[in-house]
C-alpha positions as CSV (number, residue, x, y, z in Angstrom):
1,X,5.1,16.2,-7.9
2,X,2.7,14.0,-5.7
3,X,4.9,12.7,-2.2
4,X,4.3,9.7,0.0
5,X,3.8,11.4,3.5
6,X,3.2,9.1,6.6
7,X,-0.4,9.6,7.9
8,X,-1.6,12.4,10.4
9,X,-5.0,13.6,12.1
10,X,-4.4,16.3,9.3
11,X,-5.1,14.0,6.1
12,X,-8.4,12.8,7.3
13,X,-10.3,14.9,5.1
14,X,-8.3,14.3,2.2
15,X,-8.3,10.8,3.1
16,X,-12.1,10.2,3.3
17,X,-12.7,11.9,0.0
18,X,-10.2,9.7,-2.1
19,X,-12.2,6.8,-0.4
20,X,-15.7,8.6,-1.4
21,X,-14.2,9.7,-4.9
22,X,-13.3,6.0,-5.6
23,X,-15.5,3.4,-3.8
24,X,-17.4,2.5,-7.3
25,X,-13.8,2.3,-8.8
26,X,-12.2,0.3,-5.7
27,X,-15.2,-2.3,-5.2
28,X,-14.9,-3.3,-9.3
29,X,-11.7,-5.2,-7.7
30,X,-11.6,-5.4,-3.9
31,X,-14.6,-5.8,-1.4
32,X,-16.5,-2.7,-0.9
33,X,-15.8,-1.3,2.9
34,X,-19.2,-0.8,3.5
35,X,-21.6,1.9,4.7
36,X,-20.2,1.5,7.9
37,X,-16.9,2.3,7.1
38,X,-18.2,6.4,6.1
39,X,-20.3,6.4,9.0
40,X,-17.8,5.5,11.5
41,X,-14.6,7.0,9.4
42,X,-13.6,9.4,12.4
43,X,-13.4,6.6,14.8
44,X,-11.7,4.6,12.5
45,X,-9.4,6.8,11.5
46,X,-8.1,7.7,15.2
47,X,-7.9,3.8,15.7
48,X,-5.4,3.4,12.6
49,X,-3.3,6.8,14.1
50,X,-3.4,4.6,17.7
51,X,-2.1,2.0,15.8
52,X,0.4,3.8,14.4
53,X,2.1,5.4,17.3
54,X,1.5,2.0,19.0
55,X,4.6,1.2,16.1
56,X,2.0,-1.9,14.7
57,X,1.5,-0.1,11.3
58,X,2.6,2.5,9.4
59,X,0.1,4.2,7.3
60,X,1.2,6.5,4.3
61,X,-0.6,8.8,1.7
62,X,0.5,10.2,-1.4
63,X,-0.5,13.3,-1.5
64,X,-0.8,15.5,-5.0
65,X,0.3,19.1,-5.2
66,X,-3.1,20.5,-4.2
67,X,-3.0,18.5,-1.1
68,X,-5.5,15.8,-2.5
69,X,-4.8,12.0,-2.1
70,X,-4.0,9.9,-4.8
71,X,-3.3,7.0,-3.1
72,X,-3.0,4.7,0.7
73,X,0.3,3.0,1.1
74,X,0.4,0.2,4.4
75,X,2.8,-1.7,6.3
76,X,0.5,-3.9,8.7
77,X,1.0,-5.9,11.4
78,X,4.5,-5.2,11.8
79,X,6.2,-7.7,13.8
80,X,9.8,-9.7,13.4
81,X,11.4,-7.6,11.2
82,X,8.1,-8.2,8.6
83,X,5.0,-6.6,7.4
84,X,2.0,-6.6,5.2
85,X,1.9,-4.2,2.3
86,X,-1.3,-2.9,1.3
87,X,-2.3,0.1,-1.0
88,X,-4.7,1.7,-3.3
89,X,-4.5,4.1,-5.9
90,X,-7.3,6.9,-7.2
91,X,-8.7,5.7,-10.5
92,X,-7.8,8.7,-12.6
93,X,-4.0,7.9,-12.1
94,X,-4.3,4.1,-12.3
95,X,-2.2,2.6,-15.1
96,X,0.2,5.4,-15.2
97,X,2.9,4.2,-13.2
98,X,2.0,5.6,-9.8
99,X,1.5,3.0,-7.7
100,X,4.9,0.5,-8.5
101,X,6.9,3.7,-8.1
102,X,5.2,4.5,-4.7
103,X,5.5,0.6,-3.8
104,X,9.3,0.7,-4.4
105,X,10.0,3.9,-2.8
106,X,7.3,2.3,0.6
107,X,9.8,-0.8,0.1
108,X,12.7,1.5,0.7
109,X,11.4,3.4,4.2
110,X,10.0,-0.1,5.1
111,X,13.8,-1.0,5.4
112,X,15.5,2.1,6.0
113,X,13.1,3.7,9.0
114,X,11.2,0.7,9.9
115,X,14.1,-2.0,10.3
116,X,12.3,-4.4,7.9
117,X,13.6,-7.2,6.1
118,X,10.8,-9.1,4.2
119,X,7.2,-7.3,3.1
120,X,4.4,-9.3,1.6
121,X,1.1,-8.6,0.5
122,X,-1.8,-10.9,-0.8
123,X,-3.5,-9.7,-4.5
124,X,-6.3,-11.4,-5.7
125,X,-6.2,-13.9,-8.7
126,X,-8.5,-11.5,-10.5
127,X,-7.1,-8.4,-9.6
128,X,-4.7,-8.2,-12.6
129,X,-3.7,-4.6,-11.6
130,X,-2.0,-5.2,-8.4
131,X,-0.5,-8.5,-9.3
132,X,1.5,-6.2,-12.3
133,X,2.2,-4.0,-9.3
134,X,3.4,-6.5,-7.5
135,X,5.6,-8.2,-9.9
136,X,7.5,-4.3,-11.1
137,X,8.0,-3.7,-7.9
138,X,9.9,-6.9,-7.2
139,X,7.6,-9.0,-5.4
140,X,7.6,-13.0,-6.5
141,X,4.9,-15.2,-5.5
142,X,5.2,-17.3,-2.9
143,X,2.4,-19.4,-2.9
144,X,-2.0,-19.0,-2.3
145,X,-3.4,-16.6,0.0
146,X,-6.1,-18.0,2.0
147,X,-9.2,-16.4,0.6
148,X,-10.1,-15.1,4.0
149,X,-7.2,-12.7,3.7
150,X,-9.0,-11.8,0.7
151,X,-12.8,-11.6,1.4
152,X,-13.4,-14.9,0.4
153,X,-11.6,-14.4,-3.4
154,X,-8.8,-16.8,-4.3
155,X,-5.5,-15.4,-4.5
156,X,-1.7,-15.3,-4.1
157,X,0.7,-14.0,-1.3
158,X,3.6,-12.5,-3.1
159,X,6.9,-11.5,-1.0
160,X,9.9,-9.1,-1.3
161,X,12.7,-9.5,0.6
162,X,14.2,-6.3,1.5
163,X,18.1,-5.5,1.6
164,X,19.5,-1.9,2.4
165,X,21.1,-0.9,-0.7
166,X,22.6,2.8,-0.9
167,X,20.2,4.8,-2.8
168,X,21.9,4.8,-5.8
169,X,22.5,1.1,-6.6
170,X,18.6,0.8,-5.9
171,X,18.1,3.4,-8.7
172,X,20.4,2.3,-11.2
173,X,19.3,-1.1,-10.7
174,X,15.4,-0.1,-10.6
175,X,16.4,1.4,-13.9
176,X,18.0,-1.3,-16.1
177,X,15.8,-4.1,-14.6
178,X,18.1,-5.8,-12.2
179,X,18.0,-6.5,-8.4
């Protein structure tokens, strides 16, 4: 059963080869990184962990049962109670689910460990995929992202407001479709 873990000096490997494994698959919808993004991947990496323990993000993997990563789950720029959500999944689990589960569950730590009240997170008009994401997981749009939040592609922020629910309620209404 694949787990959202919060990101450590330990995933790096694992991390750079889901990014490897999927930049073909990841650049069909969202800018490429770029070459220098491999080249400099240790440096970046330790500037994401700074980051993290600076309490600005928090960075989160799900990570399968062989220790591989399936998929990056972000809170960014964290600041007044409010964060950006951003996230990939590997292509051989897209479409299965994955990802609006791991959204929902992120939305739940976001408010529970990190004190956060509203997440949002900019999808691309032609990134059908994430908007679907967006939308199960209980985002709403909220009006057009700038497309310099999205390499130049137009786009719409979508927001969830988040409320701390016991676990339960969250589940049951998860379930039958209400909020």
């Amino acid at each position: 059963m694949p787990e959202l873990k919060r990101l450590h000096a330990g995933h790096a490997p694992a991390v750079l080869a889901f990014e490897l494994a999927n930049r073909a698959y990841f650049a069909a919808s969202v800018p490429d990184r770029g070459d220098d993004f491999f080249d400099q991947f240790t440096d970046r990496y330790n500037a994401l962990l700074a980051e993290q323990d600076a309490g600005i993000c928090a960075f989160h993997v799900l990570v399968a049962d062989d220790g591989s990563v399936l998929g990056r789950f972000n809170l960014i720029d964290i600041e007044d109670h409010t964060a950006q959500l951003g996230y990939r999944v590997a292509q051989h689990v897209a479409g299965r689910g994955l990802a609006t589960a791991t959204v929902r569950e992120l939305c739940r730590l976001a408010a529970a460990q990190h004190g956060l009240r509203i997440l949002r997170a900019a999808a691309a008009s032609e990134n059908a995929a994430s908007q679907k994401v967006l939308l199960k997981a209980g985002f709403t749009p909220v009006g057009p992202a700038d497309p310099a939040h999205l390499s130049g592609k137009p786009g719409t922020w979508y927001q969830r407001d988040l409320v701390l629910q016991p676990y339960s309620a969250m589940v049951q209404g998860e379930s039958s479709g209400h909020r």
